[in-house]
C-alpha positions as CSV (number, residue, x, y, z in Angstrom):
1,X,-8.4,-32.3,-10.7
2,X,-5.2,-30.3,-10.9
3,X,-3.4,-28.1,-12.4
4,X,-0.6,-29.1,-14.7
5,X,2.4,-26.2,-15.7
6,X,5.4,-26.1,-17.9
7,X,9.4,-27.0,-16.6
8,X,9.6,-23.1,-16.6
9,X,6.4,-22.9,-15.1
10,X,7.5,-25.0,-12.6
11,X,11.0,-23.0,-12.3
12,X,9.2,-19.9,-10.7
13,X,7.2,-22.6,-8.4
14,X,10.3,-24.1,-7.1
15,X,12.4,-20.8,-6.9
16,X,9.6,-19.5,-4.5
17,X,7.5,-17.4,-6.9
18,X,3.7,-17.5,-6.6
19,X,2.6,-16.8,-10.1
20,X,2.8,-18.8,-13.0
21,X,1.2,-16.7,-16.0
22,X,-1.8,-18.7,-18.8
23,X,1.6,-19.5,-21.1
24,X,2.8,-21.9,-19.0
25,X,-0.1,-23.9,-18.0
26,X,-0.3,-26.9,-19.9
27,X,-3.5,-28.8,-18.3
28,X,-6.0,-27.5,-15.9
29,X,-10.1,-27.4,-15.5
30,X,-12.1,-25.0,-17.3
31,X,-13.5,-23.0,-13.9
32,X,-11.5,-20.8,-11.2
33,X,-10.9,-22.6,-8.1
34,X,-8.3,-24.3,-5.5
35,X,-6.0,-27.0,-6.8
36,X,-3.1,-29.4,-6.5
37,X,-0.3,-27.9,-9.3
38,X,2.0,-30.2,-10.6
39,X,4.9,-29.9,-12.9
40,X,6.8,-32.2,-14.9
41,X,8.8,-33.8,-11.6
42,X,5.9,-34.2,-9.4
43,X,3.9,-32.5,-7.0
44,X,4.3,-28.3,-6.4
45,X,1.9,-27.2,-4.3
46,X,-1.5,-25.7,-3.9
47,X,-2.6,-22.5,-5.6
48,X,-5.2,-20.5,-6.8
49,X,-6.3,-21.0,-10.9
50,X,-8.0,-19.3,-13.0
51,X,-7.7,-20.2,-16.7
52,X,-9.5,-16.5,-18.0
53,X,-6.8,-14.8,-16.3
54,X,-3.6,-13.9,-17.8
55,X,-1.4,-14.9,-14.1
56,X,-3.4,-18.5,-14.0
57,X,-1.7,-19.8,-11.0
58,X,-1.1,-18.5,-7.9
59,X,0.4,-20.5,-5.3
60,X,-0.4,-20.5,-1.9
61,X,1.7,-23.3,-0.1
62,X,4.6,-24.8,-1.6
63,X,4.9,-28.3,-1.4
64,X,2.3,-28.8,0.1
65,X,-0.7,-31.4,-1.2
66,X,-3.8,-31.5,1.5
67,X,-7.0,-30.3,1.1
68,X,-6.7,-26.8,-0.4
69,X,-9.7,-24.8,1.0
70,X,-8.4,-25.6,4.7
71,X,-4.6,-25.2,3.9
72,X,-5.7,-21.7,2.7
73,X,-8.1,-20.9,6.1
74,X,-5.0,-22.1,7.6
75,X,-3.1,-20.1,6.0
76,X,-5.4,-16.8,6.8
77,X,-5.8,-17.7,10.7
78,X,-1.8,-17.6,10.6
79,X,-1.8,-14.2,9.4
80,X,-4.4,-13.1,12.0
81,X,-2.3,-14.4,14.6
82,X,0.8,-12.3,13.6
83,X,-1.4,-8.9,14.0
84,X,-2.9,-10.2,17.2
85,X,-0.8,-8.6,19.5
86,X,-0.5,-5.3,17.9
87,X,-4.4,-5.0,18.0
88,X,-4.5,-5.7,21.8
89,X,-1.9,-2.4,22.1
90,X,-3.7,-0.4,19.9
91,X,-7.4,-1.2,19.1
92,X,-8.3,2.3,17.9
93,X,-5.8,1.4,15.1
94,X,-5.5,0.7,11.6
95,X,-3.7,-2.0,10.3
96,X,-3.3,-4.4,7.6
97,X,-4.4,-7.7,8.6
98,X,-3.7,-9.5,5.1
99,X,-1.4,-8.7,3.0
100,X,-1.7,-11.1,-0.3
101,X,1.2,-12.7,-1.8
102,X,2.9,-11.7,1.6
103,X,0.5,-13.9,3.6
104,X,0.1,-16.8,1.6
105,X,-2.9,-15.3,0.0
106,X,-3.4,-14.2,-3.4
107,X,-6.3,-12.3,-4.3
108,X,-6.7,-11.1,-0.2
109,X,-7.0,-7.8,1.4
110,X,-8.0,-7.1,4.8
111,X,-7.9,-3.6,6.8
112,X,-8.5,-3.1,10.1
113,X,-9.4,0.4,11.4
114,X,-10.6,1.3,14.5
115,X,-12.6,-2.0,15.1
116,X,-13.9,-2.0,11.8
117,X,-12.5,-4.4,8.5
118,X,-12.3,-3.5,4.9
119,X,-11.8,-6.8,2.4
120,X,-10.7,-7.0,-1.1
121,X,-11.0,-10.0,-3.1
122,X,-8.9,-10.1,-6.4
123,X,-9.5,-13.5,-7.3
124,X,-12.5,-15.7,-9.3
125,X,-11.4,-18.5,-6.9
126,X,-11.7,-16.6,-4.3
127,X,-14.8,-15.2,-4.7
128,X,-16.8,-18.4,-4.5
129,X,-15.2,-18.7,-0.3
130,X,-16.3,-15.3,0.7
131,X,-18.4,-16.6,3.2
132,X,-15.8,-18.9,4.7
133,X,-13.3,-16.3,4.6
134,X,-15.5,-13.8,6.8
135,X,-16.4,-16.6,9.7
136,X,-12.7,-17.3,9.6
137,X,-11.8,-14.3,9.7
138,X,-14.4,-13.0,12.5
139,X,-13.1,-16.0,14.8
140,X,-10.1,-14.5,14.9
141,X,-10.7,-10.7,15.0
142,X,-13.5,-9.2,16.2
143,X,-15.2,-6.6,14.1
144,X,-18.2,-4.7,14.4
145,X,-18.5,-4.1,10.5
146,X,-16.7,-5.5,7.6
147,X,-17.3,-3.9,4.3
148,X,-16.2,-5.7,0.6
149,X,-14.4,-3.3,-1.4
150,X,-14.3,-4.8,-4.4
151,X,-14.3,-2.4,-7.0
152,X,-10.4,-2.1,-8.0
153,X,-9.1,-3.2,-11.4
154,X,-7.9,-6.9,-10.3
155,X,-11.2,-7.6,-10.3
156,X,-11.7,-7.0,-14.0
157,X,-8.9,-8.8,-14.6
158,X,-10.2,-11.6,-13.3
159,X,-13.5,-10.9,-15.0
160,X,-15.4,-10.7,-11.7
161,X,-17.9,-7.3,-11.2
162,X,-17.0,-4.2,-8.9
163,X,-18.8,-3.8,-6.5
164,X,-19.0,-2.2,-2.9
165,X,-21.4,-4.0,0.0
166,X,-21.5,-4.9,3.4
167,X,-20.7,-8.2,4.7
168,X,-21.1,-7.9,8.6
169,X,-22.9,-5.6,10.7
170,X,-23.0,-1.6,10.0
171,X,-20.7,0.1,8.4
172,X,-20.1,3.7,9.5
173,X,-19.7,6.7,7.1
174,X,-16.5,7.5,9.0
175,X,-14.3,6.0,11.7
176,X,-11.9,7.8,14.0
177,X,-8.6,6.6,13.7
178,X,-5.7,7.0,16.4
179,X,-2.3,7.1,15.0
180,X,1.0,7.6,17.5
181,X,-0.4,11.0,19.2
182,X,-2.8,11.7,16.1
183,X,-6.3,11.3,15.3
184,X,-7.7,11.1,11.5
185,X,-11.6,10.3,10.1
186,X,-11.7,8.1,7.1
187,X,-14.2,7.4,5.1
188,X,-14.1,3.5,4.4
189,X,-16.7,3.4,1.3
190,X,-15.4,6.4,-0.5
191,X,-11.9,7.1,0.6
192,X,-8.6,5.8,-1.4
193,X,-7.6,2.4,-1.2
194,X,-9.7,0.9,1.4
195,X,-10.4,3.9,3.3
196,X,-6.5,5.4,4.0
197,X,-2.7,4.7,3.3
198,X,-2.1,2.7,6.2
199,X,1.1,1.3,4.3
200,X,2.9,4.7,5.3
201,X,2.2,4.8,9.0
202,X,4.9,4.0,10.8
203,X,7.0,6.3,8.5
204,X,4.2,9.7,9.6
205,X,4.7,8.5,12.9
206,X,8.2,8.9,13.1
207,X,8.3,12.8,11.1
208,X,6.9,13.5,14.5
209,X,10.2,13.2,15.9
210,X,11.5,16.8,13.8
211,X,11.3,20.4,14.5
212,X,11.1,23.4,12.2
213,X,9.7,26.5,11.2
214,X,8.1,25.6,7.9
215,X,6.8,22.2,6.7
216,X,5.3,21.1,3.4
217,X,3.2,18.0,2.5
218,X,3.0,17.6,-0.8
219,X,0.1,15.2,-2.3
220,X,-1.1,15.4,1.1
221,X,-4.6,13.5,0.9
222,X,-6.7,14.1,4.1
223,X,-3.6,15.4,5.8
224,X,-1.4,12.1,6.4
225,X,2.0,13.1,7.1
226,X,0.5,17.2,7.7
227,X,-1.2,16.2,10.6
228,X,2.1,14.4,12.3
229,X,4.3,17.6,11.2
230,X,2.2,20.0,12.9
231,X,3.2,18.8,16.6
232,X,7.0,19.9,15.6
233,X,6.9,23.0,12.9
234,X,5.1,26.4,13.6
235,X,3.5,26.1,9.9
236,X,2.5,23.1,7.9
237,X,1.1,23.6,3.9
238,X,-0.7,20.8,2.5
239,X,-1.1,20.4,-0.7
240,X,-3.2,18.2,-2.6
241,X,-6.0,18.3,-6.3
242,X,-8.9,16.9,-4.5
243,X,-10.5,19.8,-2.3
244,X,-13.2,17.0,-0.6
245,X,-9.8,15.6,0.8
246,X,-8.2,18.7,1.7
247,X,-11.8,19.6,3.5
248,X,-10.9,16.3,5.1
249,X,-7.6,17.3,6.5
250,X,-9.1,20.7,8.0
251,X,-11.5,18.3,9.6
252,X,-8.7,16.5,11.3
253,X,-6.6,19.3,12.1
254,X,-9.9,20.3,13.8
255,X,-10.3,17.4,15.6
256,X,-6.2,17.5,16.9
257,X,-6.7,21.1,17.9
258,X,-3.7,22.1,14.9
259,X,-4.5,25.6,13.9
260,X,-1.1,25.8,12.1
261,X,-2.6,23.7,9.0
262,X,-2.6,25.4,5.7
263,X,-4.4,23.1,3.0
264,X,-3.5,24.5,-0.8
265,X,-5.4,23.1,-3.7
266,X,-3.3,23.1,-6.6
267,X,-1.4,20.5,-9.0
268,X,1.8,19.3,-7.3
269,X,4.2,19.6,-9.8
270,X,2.4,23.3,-10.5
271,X,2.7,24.2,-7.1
272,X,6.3,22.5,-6.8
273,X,7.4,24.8,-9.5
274,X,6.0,27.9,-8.6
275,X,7.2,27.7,-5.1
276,X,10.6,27.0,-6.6
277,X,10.3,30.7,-8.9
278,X,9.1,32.6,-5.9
279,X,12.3,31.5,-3.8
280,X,10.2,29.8,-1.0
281,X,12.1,27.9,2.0
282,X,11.2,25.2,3.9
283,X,12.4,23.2,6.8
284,X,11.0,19.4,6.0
285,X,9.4,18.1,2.6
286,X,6.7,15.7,1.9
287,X,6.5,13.8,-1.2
288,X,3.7,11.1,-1.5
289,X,3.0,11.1,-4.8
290,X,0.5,8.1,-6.4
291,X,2.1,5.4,-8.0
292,X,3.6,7.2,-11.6
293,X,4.4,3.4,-13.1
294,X,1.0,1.4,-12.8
295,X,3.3,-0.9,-15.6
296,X,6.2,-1.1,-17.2
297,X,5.3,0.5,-19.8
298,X,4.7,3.4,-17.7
299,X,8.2,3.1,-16.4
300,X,10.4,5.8,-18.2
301,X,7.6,8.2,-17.9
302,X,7.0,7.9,-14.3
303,X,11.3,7.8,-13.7
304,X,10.8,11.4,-15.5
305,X,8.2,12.5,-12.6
306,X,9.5,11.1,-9.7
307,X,13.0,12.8,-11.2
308,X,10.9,16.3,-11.6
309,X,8.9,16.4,-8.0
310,X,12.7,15.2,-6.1
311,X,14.3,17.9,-8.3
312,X,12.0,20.7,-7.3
313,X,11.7,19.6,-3.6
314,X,15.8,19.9,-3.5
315,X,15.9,23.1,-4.1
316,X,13.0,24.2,-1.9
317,X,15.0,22.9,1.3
318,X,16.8,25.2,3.4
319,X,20.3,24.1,4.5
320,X,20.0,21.0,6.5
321,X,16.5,20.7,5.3
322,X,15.0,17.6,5.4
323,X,13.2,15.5,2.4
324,X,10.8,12.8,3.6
325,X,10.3,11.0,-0.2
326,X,8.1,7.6,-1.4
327,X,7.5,5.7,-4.1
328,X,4.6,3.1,-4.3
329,X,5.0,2.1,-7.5
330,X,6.9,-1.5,-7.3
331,X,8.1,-1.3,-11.3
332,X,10.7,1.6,-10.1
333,X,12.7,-1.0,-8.0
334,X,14.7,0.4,-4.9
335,X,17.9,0.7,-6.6
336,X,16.3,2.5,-9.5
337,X,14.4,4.9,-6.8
338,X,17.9,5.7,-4.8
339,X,20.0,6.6,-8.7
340,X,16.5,8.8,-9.3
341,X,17.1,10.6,-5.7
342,X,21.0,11.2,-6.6
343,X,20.2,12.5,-10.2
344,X,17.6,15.1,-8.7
345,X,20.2,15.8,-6.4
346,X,23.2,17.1,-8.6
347,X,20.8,18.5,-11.1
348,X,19.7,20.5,-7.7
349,X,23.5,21.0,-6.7
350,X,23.1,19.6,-3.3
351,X,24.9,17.7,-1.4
352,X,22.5,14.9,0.2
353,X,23.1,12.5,2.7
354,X,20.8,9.5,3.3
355,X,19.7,9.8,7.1
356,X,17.5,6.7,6.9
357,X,16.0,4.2,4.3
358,X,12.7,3.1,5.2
359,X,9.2,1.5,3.5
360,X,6.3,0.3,3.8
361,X,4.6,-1.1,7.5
362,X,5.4,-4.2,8.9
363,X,1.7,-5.2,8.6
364,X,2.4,-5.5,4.4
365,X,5.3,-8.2,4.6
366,X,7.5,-8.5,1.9
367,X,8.7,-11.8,0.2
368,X,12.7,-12.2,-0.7
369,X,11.1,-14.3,-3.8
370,X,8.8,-12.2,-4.7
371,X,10.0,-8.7,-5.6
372,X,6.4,-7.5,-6.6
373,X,5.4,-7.1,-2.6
374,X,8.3,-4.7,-1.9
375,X,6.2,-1.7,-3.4
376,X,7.0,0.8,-0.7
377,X,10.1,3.1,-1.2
378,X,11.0,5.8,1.6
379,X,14.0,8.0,2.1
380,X,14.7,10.4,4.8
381,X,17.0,12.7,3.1
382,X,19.0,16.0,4.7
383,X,20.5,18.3,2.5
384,X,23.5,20.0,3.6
């Protein structure tokens, strides 16, 4: 059986892009699974298919017409391989071991922290492969635990249920993480995402590198970037809505032997604006804020936000300060992020000079084709 798709269908196929959406699929089985596409030329490739779904196709090797289940184990025991060598240096880590449409796989999440893996499956063809996926998987890295995840809204989408279980051995209620000279606890079953922001390491990691008197993490979770600021600044506030995270980033600071950690529950852009009326100063901003633009419908509304937080943190700094900002959400492209920055900038009446443009780990590759995986904005900004 295969999957048949439109000339434009075929287009995005042929320029490189994964996804062909229900409009564009002309022919194709009635049930989610693994198939040969092919458009009006000829042969495309393999992909993913679900005919419930509103993104049908989603292509997994281009070109390519062998036997899909082992092109796509292929596929995952090549993305393995790339983290291999990392885990050997750093086995108390967390990374991303699979990264979706930026491995060759669709529909596939999998963490690694600490010896311990987190999977998410977005995909009704997917789901049916579990099984193979963990042996593969478990070849290739050992784990002592791997939990399934799979209660995000993909999975809705896909009309598969949510659900959260274990897969492989024990899974702890917390594991201790080592990142560059810091050590966090993350809960994997109830924490954000599949246990913590691992997307944003390398950028915590190198905040260590300031100094200052006065630091401030701003949608701080358990502590991310706080915990990483607190080797090089006498005082470091973080501030965040969820006190069981904040408890969580005292816990940490604990753990580091920080006793300059101040955690502040409050509302960000509350707290943004009171600290602006009061006059307070600070060194080095944080702003991690959740992604604003889920869609684009959301887009204009979230430009206003990310515009508001920037805007206030301008004027918080203290001459030379430095702004450490992010964006996750991928509908506010990178151009759109950097004219945001500069807007909050003269509406602030500094002067701002880019010290470095950064995003997200290595770990969560991006495509060139496929502008959806470069999610991760981050600028390292001094004010002068």
């Amino acid at each position: 059986m295969r999957v048949r798709v439109s000339a434009r269908g075929a287009a995005r196929i042929l320029a490189r892009h994964p996804w062909v959406y229900k409009s564009d699929v002309l022919e194709g089985p009635q049930t989610p699974g693994l198939y040969p596409v092919q458009g009006p030329r000829g042969s495309l490739g393999l992909a993913l298919y679900n005919p419930l779904s509103e993104i049908s196709v989603r292509v997994f090797a281009f070109g390519e017409d062998g036997p899909p289940e082992e092109t796509l184990l292929a596929n995952l025991r090549k993305a393995l391989a790339r983290r291999k060598t990392a885990l050997a240096a750093e086995p108390e880590g967390a990374f991303r071991l699979v990264h979706a449409e930026g491995d060759l796989l669709p529909g596939l999440v999998l963490d690694y922290y600490a010896g311990h893996g987190v999977i998410q499956i977005g995909s009704a063809a997917l789901e049916p492969l579990t099984q193979r996926l963990v042996e593969a998987a478990q070849t290739e890295v050992a784990m002592q635990s791997l939990l399934a995840k799979n209660n995000h809204r993909s999975r809705s989408l896909e009309g598969l249920p949510l659900e959260v279980r274990p897969l492989l051995g024990q899974v702890p209620d917390a594991v201790t993480v080592r990142e560059g000279t810091i050590l966090y606890r993350t809960d994997l079953k109830e924490g954000q995402k599949t246990g913590a922001f691992i997307d944003q390491r390398d950028n915590r990691i190198r905040l260590e590198a300031f100094r200052g008197k006065r630091a401030l993490d701003v949608f701080s979770y358990h502590g991310s970037f706080a915990l990483h600021l607190a080797r090089g600044f006498e005082q470091v506030i973080a501030v965040d809505s969820s006190a069981p995270a904040l408890r969580r980033a005292e816990e940490n600071a604990q753990a580091n032997g920080l006793d300059n950690l101040v955690t502040v529950e409050a509302n960000a852009f509350e707290f943004l604006r009171e600290e602006e009326r009061r006059g307070a100063r600070y060194d080095l901003v944080v702003l991690d804020p959740p992604a604003f633009a889920k869609s684009r419908r959301d887009l204009e509304r979230a430009y206003g936000a990310y515009k508001e937080i920037n805007l206030r943190a301008f004027k918080l700094l203290a001459p030379g300060g430095i702004l450490a900002t992010a964006s996750c959400s991928h509908h506010l492209t990178e151009p759109l992020f950097y004219q945001m920055l500069a807007e909050a900038a003269a509406d602030a009446q500094r002067s701002v000079r880019v010290v470095e443009k950064r995003g997200q780990g290595w770990d969560h590759p991006v495509l060139l084709n496929v502008p959806e995986t470069h999610y991760l904005k981050f600028a390292i900004l001094e004010a002068l």
